[in-house]
C-alpha positions as a Markdown table, in Angstrom:
| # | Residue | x | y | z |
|---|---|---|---|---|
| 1 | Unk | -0.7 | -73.9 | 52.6 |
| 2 | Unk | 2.6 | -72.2 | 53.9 |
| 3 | Unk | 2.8 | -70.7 | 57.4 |
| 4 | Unk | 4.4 | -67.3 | 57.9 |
| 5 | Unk | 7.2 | -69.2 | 59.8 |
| 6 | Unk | 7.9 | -72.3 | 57.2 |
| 7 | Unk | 8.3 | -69.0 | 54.9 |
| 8 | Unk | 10.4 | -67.1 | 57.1 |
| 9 | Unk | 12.4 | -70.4 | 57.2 |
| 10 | Unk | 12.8 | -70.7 | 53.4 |
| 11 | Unk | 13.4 | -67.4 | 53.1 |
| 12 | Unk | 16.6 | -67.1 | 55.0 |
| 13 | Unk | 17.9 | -70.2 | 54.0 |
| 14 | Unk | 18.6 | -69.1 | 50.3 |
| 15 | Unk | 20.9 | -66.2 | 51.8 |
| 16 | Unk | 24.6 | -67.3 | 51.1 |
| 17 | Unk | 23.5 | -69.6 | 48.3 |
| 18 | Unk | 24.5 | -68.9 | 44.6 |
| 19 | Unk | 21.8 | -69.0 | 41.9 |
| 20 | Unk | 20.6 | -67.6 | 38.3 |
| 21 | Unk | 17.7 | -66.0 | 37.8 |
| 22 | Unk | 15.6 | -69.1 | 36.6 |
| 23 | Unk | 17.1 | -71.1 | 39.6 |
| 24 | Unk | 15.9 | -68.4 | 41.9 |
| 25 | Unk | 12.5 | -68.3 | 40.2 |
| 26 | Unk | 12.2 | -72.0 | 40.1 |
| 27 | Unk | 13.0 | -72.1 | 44.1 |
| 28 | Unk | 10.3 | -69.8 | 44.5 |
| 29 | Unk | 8.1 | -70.9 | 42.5 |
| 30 | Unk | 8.6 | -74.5 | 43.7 |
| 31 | Unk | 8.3 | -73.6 | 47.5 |
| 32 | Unk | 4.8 | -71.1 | 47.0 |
| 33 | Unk | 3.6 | -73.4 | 44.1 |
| 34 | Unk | 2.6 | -71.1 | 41.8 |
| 35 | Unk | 4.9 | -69.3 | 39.2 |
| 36 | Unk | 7.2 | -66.9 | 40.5 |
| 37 | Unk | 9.2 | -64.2 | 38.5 |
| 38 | Unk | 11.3 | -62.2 | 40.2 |
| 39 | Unk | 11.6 | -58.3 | 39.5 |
| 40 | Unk | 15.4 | -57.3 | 38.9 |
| 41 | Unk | 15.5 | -54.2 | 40.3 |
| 42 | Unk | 19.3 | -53.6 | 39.4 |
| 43 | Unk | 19.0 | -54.5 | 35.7 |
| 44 | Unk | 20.7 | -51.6 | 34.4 |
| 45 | Unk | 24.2 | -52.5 | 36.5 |
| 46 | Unk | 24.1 | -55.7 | 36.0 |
| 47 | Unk | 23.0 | -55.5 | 31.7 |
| 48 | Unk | 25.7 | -52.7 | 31.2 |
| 49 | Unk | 27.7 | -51.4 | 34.3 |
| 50 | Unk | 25.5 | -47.9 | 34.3 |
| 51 | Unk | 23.7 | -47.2 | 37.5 |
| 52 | Unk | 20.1 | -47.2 | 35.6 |
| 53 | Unk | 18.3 | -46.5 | 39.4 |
| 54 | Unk | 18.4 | -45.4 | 42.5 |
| 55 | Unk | 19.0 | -48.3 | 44.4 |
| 56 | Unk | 22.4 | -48.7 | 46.6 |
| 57 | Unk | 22.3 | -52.8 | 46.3 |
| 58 | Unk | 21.8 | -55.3 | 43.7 |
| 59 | Unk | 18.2 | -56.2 | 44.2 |
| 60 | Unk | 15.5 | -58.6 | 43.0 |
| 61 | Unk | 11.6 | -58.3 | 44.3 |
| 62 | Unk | 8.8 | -60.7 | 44.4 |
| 63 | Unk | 5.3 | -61.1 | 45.4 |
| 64 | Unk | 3.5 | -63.9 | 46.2 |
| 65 | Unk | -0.6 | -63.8 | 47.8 |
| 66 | Unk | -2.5 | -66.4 | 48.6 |
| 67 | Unk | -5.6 | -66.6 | 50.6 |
| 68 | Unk | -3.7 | -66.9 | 54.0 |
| 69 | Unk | -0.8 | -65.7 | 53.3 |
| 70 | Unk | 0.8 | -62.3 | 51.2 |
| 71 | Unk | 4.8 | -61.6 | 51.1 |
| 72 | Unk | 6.6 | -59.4 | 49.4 |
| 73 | Unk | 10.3 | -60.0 | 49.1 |
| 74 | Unk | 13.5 | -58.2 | 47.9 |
| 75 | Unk | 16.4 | -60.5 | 47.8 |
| 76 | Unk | 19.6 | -58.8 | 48.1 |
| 77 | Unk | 23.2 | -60.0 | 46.2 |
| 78 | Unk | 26.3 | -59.4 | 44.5 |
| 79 | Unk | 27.1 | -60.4 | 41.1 |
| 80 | Unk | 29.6 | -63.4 | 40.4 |
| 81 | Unk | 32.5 | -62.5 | 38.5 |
| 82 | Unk | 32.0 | -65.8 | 36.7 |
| 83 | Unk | 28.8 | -67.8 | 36.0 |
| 84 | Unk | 29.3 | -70.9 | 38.4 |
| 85 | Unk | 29.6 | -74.8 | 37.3 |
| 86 | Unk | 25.7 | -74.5 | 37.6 |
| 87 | Unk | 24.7 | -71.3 | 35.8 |
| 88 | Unk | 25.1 | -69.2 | 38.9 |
| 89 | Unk | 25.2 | -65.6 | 38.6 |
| 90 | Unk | 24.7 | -64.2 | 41.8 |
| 91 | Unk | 24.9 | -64.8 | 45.5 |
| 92 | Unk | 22.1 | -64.0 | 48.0 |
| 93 | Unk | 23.6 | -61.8 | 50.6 |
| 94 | Unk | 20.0 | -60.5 | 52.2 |
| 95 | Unk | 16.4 | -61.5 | 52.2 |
| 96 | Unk | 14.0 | -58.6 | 53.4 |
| 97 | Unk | 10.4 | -59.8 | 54.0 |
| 98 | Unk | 7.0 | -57.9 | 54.7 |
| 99 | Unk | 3.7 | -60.0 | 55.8 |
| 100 | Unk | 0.4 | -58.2 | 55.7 |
């Protein structure tokens, strides 16, 4: 079982880190150990340069319960320019959390 505070912990540390999708799923998923699939809020920008919602930032959201323990995440970052060496597309610039 995670504690709020290991979460909070590995949480914050994938700000300034690059990733893809998958390799932000697979970090998730890896660290809550269950499947994780992020929600990409921004599609519409990203897919085809339209704003396609209301949002001001690039955005991805998550969920994750268990039976001590419920998050829900948005995981703020910019688009690269270039996919990186490593299949980066984006880099985490925020992590906003919520425990209930």
């Amino acid at each position: 079982m995670r504690t709020k505070q290991e979460t909070i912990t590995f949480l914050n540390g994938l700000v300034n880190n690059r990733f893809s999708i998958d390799s932000i799923n697979k970090k998730l998923s890896t660290f809550f150990g269950v499947s994780i699939v992020v929600y990409n809020a921004s599609q519409g920008r990203i897919d085809n340069g339209e704003d396609g919602d209301e949002l001001s930032d690039y955005n991805l959201m998550f969920a994750f319960e268990s039976e001590d323990l419920f998050v829900d995440g948005d995981i703020y970052f910019l688009p690269m320019r270039r996919v990186g060496f490593d299949g980066a597309t984006m880099y985490i610039t925020e992590i906003g959390y919520e425990f209930q």
